[in-house]
C-alpha positions in Angstrom: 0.0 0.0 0.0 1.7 3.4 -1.0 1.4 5.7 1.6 2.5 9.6 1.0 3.1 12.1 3.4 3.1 15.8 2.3 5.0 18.4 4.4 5.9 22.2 3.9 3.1 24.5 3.8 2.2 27.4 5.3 1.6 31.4 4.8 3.5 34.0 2.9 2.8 37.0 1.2 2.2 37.7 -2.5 5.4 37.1 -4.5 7.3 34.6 -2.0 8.6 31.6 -2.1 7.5 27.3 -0.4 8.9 24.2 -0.8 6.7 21.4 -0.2 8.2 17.6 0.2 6.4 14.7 0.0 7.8 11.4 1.6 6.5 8.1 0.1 6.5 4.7 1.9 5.0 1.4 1.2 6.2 0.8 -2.2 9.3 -0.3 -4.0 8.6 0.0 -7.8 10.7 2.8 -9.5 8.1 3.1 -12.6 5.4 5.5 -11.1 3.5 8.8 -11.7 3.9 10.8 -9.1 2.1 14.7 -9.2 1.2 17.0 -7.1 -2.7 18.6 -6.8 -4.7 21.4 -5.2 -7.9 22.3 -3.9 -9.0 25.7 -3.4 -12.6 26.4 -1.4 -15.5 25.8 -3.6 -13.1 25.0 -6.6 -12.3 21.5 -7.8 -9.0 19.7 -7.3 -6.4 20.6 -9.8 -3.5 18.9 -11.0 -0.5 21.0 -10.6 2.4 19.3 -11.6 3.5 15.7 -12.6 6.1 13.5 -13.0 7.3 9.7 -14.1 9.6 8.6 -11.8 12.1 6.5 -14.2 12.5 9.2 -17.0 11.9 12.3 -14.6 9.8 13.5 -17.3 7.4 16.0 -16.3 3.9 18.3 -16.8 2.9 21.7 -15.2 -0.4 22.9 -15.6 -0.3 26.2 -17.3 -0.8 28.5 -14.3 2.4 27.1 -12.4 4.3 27.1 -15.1 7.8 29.3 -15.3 7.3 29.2 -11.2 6.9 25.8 -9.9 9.2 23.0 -10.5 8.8 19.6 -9.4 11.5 17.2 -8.4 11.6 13.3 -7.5 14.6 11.9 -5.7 14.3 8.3 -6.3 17.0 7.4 -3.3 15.2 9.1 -0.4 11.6 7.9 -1.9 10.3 11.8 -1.8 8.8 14.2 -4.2 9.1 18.2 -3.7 7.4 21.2 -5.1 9.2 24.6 -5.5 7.0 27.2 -5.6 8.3 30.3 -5.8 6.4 33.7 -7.2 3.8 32.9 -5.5 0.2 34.4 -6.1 -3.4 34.6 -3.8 -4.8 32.3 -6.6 -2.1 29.4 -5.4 -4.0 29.7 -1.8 -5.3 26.0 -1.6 -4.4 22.6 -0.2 -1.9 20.9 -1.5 -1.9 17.2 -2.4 0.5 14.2 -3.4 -0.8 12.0 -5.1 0.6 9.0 -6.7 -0.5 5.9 -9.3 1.3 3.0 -10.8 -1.9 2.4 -13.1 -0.6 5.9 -15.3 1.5 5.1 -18.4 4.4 7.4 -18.6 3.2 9.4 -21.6 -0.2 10.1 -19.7 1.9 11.2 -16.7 4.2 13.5 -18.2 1.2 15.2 -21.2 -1.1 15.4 -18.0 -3.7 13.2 -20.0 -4.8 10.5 -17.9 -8.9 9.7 -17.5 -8.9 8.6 -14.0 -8.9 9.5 -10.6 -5.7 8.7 -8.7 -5.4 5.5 -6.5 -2.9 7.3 -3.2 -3.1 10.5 -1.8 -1.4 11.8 0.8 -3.5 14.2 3.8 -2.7 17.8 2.1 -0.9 20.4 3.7 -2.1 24.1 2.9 -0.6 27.2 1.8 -1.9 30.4 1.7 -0.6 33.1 -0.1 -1.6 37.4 0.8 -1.7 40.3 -1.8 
């Protein structure tokens, strides 16, 4: 059973910087989408960012992209977002998520057609203008 823990989040004002990290257990196969999502009140959950573990391959939705990077390191079995620029529109919970079921091109175009199978708790950031 995967089991992800996120970790990082928190307040800062309009233009800062957050890293959040992501520490995976319960799982030993290298080939694997791994991506992190957020929720906003009232909105629905968004994928952010993604990334196949074995080719480090990746996809940013277009909102993040230019100020987020995500990052994998395959030793230490954790996944990290760098947010930096932040904006009040990145206020929202932030989720790891990960699925072995995603083929690597779906992972790294942002095209799959299902909901993912592990999800860590969230941890939430909050950005102010």
């Amino acid at each position: 059973q995967v089991r992800l823990a996120e970790s990082g989040g928190g307040s800062v004002q309009s233009g800062g910087s957050l890293k959040l990290s992501c520490q995976g257990s319960g799982y030993t196969y290298a080939n694997i989408c791994m991506g992190w999502f957020r929720q906003a009140p009232g909105k629905e959950r968004e994928a952010v960012a993604t990334i196949y573990t074995s080719n480090m391959r990746t996809y940013y939705t277009d909102s993040v992209k230019g100020r987020f990077t995500i990052s994998r390191d395959n030793a230490k079995n954790t996944l990290s977002l760098q947010m930096t620029s932040l904006k009040p529109d990145d206020t929202a919970t932030y989720y790891c998520a990960a699925d072995k079921r995603i083929m690597p091109y779906d992972c790294y175009s942002g095209s799959w057609r299902f909901d993912w199978d592990s999800w860590g708790q969230g941890t939430q950031v909050t950005v102010s203008s």
